[in-house]
TORGU-610462 format. One record per residue: x, y, z of N, C-alpha, C, O in turn. Coordinates in steps of 0.2 Angstrom, whole numbers, plus 5000, padded with zeros to 4 digits. Layout:
<recs>
XYZXYZXYZXYZ/...
</recs>
This chain:
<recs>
543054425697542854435690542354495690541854505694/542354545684541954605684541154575683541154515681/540554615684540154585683539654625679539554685680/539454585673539054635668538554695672538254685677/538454755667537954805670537754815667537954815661/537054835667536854875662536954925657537054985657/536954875653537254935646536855015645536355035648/537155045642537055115639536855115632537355105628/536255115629536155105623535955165620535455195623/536355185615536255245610536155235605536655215601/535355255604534955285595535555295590536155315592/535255285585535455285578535955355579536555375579/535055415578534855485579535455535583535455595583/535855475589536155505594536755515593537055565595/537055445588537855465588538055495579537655515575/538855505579538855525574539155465567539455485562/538955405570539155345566538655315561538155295562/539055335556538655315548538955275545539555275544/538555215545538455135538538955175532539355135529/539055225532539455235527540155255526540455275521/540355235532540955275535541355185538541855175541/540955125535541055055537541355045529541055075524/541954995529542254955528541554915523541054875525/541654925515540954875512541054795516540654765520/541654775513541654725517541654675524541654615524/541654735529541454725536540754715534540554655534/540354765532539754795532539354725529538754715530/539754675525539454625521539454565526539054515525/539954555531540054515536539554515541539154465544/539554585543539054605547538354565546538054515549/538154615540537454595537537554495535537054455536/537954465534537754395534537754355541537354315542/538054375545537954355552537354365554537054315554/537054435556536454445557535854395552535454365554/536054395547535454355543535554265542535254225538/536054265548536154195548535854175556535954125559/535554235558535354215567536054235571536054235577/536454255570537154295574537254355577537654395575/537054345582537354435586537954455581538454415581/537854525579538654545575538654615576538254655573/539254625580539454685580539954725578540454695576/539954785577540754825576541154835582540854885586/541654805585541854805593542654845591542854845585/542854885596543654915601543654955596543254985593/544354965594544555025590544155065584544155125583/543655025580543355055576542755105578542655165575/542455065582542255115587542355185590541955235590/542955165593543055235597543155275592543055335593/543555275583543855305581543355325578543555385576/542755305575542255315573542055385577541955445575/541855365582541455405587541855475586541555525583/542555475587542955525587543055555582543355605583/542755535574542855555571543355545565543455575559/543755505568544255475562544055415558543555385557/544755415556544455355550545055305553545555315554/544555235553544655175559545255145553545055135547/546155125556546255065553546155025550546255025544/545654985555545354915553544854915555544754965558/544154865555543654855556543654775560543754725556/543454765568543454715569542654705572542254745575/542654645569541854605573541754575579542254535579/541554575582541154505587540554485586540054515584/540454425588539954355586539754315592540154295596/539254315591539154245596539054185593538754135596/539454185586539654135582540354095584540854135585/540254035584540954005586541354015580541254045574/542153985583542454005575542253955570542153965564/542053885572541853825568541253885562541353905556/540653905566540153915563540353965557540153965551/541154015560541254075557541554035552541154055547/541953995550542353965547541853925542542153935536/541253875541540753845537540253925536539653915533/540253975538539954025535540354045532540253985531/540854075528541154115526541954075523542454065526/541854055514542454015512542954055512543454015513/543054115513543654145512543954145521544054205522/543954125525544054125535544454085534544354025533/545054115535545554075541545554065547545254115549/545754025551545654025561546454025562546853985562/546454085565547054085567547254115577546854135580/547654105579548054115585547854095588547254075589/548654095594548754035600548454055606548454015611/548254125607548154135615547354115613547154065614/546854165609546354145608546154135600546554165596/545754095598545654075591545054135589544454155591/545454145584545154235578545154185570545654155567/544554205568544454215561544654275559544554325561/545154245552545354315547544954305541545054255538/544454355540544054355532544654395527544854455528/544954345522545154385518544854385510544654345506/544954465511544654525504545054525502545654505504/544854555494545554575489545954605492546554585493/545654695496546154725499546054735506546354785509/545754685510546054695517545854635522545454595520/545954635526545754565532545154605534545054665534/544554565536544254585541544254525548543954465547/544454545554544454495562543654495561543154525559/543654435564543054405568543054385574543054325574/542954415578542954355586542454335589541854355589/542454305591541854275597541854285602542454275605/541254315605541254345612541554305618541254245619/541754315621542054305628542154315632542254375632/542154295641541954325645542554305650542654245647/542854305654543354325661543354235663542854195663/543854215665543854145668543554145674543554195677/543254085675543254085683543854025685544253985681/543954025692544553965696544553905691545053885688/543853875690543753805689543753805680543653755676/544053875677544153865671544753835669544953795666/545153875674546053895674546353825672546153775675/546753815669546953765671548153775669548253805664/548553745673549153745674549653705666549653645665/550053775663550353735656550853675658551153675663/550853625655551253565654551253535647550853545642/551753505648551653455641551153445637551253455631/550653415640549853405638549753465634549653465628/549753525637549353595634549953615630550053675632/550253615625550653625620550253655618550353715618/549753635614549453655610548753685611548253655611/548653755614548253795617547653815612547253865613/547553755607546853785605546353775606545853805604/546253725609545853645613545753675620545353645623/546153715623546153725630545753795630545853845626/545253795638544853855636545253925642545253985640/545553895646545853935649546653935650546753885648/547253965653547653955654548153995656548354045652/548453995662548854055665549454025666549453965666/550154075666550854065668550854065676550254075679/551454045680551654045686551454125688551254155693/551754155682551654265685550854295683550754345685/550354225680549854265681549854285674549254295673/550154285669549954325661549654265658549954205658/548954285656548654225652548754195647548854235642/548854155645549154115639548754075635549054045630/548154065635547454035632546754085635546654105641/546354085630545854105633545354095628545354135623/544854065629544554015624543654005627543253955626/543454065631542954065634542354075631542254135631/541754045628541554095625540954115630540954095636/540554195628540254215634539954275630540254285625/539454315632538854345632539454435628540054445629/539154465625539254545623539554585629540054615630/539054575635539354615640539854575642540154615646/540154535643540554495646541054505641541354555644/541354485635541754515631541854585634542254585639/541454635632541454705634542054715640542554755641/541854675644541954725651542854645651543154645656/542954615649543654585648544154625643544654595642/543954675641544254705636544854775639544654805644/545254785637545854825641545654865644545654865650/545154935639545055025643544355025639544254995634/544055065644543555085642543355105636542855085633/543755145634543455195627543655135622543655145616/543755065624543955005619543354955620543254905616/543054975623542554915624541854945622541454925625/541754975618541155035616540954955607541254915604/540454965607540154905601539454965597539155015598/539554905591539054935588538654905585538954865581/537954895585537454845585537254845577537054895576/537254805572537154795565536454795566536154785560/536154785571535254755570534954845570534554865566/535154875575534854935575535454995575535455045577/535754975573536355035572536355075579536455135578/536355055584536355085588537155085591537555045588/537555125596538255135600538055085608537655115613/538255035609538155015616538955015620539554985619/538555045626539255065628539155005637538554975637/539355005640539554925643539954945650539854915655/540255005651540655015654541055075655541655075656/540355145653540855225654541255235650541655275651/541255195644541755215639541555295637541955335636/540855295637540555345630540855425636540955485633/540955415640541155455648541855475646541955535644/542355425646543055415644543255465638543555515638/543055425633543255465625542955535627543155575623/542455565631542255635629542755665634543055715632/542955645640543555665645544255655640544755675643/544255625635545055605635545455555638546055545638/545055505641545355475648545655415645545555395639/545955375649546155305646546255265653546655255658/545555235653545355205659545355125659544855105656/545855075663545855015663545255005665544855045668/544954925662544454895665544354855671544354785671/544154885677544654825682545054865684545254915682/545354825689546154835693546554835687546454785683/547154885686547654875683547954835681548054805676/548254835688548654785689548654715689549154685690/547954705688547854635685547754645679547754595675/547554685677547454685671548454675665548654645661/548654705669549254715667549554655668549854625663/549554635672549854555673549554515667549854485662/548854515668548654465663548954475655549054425651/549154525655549554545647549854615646549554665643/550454605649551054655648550854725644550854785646/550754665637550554725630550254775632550354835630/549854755637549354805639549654875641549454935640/550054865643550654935644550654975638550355035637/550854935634551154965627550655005623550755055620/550054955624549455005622549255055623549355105619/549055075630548855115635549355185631549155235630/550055155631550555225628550355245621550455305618/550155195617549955195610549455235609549455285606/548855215612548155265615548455355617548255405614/548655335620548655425623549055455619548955515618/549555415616550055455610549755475605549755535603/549355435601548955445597548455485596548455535591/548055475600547555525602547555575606547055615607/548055585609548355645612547755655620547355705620/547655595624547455565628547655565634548255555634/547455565639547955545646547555475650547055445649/548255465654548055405656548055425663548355465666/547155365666547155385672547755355677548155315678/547655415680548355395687548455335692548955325696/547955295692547955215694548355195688548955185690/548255185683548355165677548955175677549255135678/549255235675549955265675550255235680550655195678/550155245689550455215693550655135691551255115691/550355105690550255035688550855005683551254965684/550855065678551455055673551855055675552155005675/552155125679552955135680553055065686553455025685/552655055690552754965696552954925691553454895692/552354915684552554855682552854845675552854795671/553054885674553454925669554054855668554054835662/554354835671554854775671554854695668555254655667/553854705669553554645668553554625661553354565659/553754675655553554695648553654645646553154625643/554354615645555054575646554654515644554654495638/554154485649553854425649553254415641552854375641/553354455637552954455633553554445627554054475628/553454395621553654365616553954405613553554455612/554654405609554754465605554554465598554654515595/554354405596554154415592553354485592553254535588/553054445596552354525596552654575599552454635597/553254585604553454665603553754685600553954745602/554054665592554154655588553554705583553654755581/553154685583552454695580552354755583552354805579/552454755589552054815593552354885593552154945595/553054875591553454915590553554945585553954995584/553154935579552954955572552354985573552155035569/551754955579551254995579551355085582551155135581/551855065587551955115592552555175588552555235590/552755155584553155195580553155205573553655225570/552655185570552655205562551955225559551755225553/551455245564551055275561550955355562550455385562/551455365563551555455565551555485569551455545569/551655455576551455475583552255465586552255455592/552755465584553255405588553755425591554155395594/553555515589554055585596553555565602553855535607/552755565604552555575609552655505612552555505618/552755455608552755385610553455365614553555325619/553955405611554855385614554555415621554555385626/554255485621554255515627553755475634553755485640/553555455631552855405636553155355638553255355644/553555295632554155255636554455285641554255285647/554855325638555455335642555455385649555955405651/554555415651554355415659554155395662554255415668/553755325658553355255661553955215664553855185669/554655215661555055145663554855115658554955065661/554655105652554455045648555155035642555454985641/555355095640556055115637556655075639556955035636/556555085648556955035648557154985652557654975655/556454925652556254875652556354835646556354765645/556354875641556454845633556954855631557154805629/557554925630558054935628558354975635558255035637/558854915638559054955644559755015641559955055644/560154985635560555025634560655065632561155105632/559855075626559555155623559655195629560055245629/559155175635558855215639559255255643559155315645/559955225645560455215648560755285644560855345647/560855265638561355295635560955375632561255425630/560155365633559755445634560055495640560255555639/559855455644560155495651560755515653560855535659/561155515649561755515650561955595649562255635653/561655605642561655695640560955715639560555685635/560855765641560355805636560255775628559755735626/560955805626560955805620560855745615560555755610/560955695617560755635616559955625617559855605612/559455625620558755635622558455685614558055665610/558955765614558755795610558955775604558555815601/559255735599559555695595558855665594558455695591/558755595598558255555597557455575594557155555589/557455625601556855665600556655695591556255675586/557255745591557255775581557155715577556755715573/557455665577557455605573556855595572556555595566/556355585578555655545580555255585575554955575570/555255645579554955695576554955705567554455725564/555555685563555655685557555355635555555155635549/555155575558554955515556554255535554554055525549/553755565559553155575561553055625555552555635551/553555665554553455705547553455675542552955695538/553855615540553755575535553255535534553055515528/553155525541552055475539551855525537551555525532/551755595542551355635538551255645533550655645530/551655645529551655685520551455635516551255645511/551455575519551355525517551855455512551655415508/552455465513553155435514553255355518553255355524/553255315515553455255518553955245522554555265519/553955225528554355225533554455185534554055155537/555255125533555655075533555555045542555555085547/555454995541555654985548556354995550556555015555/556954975544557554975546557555055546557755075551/557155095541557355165543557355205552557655245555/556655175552556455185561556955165565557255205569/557255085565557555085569558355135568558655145572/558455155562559155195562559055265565559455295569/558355285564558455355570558155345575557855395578/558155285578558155265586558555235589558555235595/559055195585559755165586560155195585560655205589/560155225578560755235574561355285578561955275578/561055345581561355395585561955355590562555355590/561755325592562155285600562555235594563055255592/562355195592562955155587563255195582563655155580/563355235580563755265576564355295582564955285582/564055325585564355375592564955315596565555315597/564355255597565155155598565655145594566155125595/565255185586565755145582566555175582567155155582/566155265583566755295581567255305586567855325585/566855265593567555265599568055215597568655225597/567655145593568055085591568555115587569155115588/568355145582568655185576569355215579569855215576/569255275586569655275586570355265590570955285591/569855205593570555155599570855125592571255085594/570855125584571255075581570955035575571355025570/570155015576569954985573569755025565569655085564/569654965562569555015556568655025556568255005560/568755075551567955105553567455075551566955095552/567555025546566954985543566954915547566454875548/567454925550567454855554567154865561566854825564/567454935564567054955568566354955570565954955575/566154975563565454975563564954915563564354905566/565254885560565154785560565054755566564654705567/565454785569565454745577564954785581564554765585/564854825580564354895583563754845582563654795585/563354865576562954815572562754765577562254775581/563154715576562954665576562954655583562654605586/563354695588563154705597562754735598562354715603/562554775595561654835599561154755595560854715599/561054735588560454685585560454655590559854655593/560954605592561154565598560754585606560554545610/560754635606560554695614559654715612559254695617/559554735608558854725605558554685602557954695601/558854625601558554555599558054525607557454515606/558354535612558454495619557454545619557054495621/557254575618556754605617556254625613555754645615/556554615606556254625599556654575595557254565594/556254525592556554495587556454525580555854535577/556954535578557154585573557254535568557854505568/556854525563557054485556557754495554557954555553/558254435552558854455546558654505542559154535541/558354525539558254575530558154635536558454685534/557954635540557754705544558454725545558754775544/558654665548559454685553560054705547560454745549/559954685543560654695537560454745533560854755528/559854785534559654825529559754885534559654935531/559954885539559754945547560654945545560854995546/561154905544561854895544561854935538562354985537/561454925533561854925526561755025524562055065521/561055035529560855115529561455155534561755205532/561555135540562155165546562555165540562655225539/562955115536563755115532563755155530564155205530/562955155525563055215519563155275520563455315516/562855295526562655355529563355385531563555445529/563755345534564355365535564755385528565055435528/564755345523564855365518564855425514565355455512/564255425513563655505511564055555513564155605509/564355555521564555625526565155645522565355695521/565655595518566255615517566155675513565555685511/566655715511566555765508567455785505567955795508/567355785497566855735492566855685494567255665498/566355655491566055585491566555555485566655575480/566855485488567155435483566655405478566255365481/566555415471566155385466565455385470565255345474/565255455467564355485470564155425466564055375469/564055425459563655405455563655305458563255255459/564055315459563955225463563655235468563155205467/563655245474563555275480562655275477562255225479/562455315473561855325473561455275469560855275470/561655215465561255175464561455125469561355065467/561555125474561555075479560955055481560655105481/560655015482560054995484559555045492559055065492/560055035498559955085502559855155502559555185507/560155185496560455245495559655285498559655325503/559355275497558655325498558555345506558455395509/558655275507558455295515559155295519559155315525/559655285517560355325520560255405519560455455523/560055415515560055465513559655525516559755585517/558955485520558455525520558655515527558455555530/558955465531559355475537559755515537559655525543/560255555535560555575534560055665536560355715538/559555665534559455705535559055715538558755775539/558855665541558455675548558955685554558755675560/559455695553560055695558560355745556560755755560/560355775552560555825549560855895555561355915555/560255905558560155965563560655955569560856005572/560755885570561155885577561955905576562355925581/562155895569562855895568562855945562562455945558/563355995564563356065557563656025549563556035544/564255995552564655955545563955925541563955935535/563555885543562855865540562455905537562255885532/562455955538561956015533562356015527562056005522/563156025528563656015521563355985516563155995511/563455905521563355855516562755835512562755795507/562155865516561655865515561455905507561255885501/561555975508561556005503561855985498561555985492/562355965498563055915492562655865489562755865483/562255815491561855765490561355795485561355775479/560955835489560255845486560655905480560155925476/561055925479561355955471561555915466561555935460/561655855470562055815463561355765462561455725457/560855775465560455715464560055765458559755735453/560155835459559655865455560155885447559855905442/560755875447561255895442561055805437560955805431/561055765441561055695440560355645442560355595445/559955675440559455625443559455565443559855565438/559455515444559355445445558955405439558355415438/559255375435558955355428558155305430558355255434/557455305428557055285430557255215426557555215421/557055145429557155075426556655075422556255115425/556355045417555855035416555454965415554954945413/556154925417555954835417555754835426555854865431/555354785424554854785435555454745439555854715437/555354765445555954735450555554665448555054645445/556354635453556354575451555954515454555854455452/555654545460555254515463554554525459554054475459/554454585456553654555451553954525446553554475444/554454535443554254515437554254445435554654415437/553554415429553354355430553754325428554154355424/553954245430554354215429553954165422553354145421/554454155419554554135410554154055411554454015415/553654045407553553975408554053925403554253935397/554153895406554853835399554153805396553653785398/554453805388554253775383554253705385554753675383/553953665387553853575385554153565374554053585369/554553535376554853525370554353455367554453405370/553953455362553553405360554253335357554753325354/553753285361554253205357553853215350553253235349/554353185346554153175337554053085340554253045344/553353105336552953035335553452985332553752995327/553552925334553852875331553552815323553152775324/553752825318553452795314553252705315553752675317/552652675314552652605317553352565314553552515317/553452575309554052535305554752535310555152485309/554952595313555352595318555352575325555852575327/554752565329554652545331554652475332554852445337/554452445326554552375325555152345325555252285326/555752395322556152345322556652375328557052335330/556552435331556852435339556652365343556952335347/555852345340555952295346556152225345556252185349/556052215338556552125336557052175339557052165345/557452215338558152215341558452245348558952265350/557652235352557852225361557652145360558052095362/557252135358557352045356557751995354557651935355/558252015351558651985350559352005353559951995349/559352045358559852065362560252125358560852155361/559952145352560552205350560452285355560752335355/
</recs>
């Protein structure tokens, strides 16, 4: 276990982080904590992003407030997750996390999952047979959080009492190097939570970062170990790693770490095969990264079409031409890579039918003419086949064709705007209660002589 050090504390006056540049409603959490007796801090990425100069995601706290305490302080806290228990403050427009401080197990914390421990919320420690933590429920001092925290430049806090930057562990070193330095042994660190991989590639892509060469060495060793983390959170992590506009530098970090393909061995497989293929994915990635830029919403199904899409269309078309028909071929494509990337990423039904229904369209689109454009185009898909279509554009010359042909008919025919709300807002109709007509007593009276006398 790391052992706390002497912190680095930095004046107001020293750094470049202004109260004004906080989240009002962090800022309100903040200040009731404090005025309720609670150490409260600004802890990990807001921090670093802060300091850096950017504008932070999210805004997370730590406390040396239990979550009970967090939860009878603050009516709006939910307590949520299974590895360790986090308060979610929900605002009109955004979550703010709350944690409580934490520090490293010792042996006599640990204890072995069974039956009994189903339910990991009650339990303060908990490891698998491989070592990755599966409960962690410790509470424990600011430095001791700190220095359990992934990298350096993550573990950096900011103190609500005097607005000062405390740094715990060479972070404030790290962020002015660029560096992305594990806390601890890697490789324990790594074991203890795979993700940590993912991040580390997340970090340096983002920030245009390097990773130290312990750290680096560590990944490509355990780069296999990825597997062991739930797909549903790499699921999650895969939307971090590729939809905030970093997701050309991010494929290339996988896929020299080994993490590519540990996760999708058949992508990775079928990269290596040509150039050409590498350089396909790469333009795609790259167009995606242009579309968060400009500020364009980026479909998950659409990401995954220009990171699947290429190698499944390229399946389909071999099926297509041993015989099979081509929509059928495509069907079975589909539904074997979901199947191949499920085993890794659990990919929601609406994602996976909507990533099918973008590849069909796309295929369609390329014809030249197009069978019934104007139908074609009010398709529900149409947008993001389309905008696929031309993020692919560059690899194949008949695609410029078609590309062009598209965007003429869209401007000859614009698309009629609806003016009734999708179906999903719009309020559903209260049913009128139909009023019962009062019964006169005279009628009454004689319904009931005649349930009385049997009529």
């Amino acid at each position: 276990m790391l052992m706390p050090m002497e912190p680095r504390i930095v004046p107001r006056k020293e750094h470049r982080i202004s109260r004004k540049q906080v989240s009002p409603n962090a800022l309100r959490t903040l200040y009731r904590l404090y005025s309720r007796g609670f150490m409260a801090y600004l802890v990990g990425g807001c921090v670093r992003d802060l300091l850096l100069g950017r504008t932070p995601k999210d805004f997370d706290i730590g406390t040396n407030a239990t979550p009970g305490q967090i939860k009878r302080l603050f009516h709006n806290c939910r307590l949520v997750g299974r590895r360790f228990r986090l308060a979610h403050l929900r605002f009109q427009d955004e979550i703010v996390e709350v944690s409580t401080f934490r520090r490293s197990a010792d042996p006599s914390d640990t204890v072995e999952p069974d039956e009994t421990t189903r339910d990991r919320r009650h339990v303060r420690h908990m490891k698998d047979a491989n070592g990755m933590v599966l409960a962690d429920n410790i509470f424990g001092t600011p430095e001791e959080d700190a220095l359990r925290r992934d990298f350096t430049i993550n573990a950096l806090a900011y103190n609500i009492a005097d607005a000062s930057v405390v740094d715990y562990c060479m972070g404030l070193a790290d962020l002015k190097d660029r560096l992305i330095r594990s806390i601890g042994d890697p490789r324990v660190r790594f074991t203890e939570d795979p993700v940590r991989m993912l991040r580390a590639v997340r970090f340096a892509a983002s920030h245009g970062f390097d990773i130290e060469t312990t750290a680096w060495e560590s990944i490509r060793e355990l780069s296999s170990t990825i597997s062991r983390a739930s797909p549903s959170r790499l699921y999650e992590e895969l939307q971090k790693l590729f939809l905030l506009g970093f997701a050309r530098p991010t494929f290339r970090l996988l896929e020299e770490s080994g993490l590519l393909a540990s996760l999708f061995p058949g992508l990775a497989g079928w990269v290596r095969e040509k150039e050409t293929h590498f350089q396909a994915l790469d333009r795609n990635l790259a167009g995606v990264d242009d579309l968060v830029g400009s500020g364009q919403g980026v479909s998950v199904a659409l990401f995954l079409a220009a990171l699947f899409g290429p190698r499944m269309e390229e399946t389909a078309l071999a099926r297509h031409r041993e015989g099979i028909p081509r929509r059928q071929a495509l069907d079975e494509t589909c539904a074997s890579f979901l199947e191949e990337i499920s085993r890794s990423a659990h990919i929601p039904g609406r994602v996976a039918g909507r990533l099918n229904s973008i590849i069909a369209l796309k295929t369609s689109l390329c014809r030249m003419p197009p069978r019934r454009p104007s139908t074609l185009a009010g398709r529900p898909e149409f947008t993001e086949a389309l905008t696929y279509l031309g993020l692919t554009a560059g690899t194949e010359g008949e695609r410029d064709e078609a590309l062009t042909w598209w965007k003429t008919f869209l401007l000859e025919n614009p698309p009629a705007e609806s003016t009734e709300a999708p179906a999903e807002e719009t309020p559903r109709k209260k049913r009128r209660r139909r009023r019962r007509k009062p019964r006169r007593r005279g009628e009454n009276i004689v319904q009931e002589e005649g349930a009385a006398h049997g009529r």
